[in-house]
C-alpha positions as CSV (number, residue, x, y, z in Angstrom):
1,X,0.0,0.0,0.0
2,X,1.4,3.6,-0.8
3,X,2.3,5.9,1.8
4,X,-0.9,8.5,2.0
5,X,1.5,11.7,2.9
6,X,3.2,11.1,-0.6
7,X,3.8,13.7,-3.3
8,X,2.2,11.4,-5.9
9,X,-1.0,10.1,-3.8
10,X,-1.5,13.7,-2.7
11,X,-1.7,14.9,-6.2
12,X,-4.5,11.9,-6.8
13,X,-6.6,13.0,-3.8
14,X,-5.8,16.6,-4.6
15,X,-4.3,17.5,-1.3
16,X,-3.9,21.4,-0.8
17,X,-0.3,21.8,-0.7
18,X,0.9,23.0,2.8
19,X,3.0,26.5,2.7
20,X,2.1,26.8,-0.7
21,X,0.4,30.2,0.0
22,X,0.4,32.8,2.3
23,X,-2.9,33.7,2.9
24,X,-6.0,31.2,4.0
25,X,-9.8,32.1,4.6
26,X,-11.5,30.0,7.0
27,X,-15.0,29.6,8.0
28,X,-16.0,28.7,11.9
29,X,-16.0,24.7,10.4
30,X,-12.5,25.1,10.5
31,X,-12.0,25.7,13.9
32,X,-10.1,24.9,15.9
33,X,-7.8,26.2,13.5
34,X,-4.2,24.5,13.2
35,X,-1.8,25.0,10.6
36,X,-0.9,23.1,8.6
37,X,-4.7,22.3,8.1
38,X,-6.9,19.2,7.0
39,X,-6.9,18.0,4.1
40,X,-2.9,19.2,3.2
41,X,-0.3,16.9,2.5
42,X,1.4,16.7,5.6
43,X,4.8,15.2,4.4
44,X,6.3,18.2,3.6
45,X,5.3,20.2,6.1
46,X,5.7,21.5,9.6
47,X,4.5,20.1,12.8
48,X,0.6,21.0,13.7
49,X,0.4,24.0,15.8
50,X,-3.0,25.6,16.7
51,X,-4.1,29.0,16.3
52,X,-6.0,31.3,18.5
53,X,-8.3,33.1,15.2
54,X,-11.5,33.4,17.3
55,X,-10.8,36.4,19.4
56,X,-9.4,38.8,16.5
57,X,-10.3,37.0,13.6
58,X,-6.6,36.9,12.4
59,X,-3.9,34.8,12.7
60,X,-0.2,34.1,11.7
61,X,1.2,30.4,11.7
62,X,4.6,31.2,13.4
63,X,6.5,27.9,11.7
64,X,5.7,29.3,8.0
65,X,4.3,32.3,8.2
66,X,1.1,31.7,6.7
67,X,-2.1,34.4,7.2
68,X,-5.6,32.9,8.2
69,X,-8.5,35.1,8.3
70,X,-12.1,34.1,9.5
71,X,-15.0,34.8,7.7
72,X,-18.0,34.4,9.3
């Protein structure tokens, strides 16, 4: 069986790339809010850290830098 985090199966379940961007809106489904998120390939990446979004509504993933805003 393949590994899941590969490149190649990540492509074929069309995994959002982790880091790839720097700027991510979320919705209240998303929360809690950890970066990098569900549903990225996580091989690549940096360990999961959560993010405290609820209070301001903004946040800033301090291993990659990435922006999260909430929409509501």
């Amino acid at each position: 069986m393949p590994n899941p985090d590969t490149a190649a199966t990540a492509r074929e379940n069309r995994l959002i790339e982790p880091n790839a961007e720097n700027h991510y809106t979320v919705s209240r489904a998303d929360l809690p809010l950890h970066c990098p998120m569900e549903g990225m390939s996580l091989w690549n990446s940096h360990p999961r850290v959560y993010l405290a979004i609820e209070e301001t509504g903004r946040a800033k993933c301090p291993y990659c830098g990435a922006d999260y805003t909430l929409k509501d």
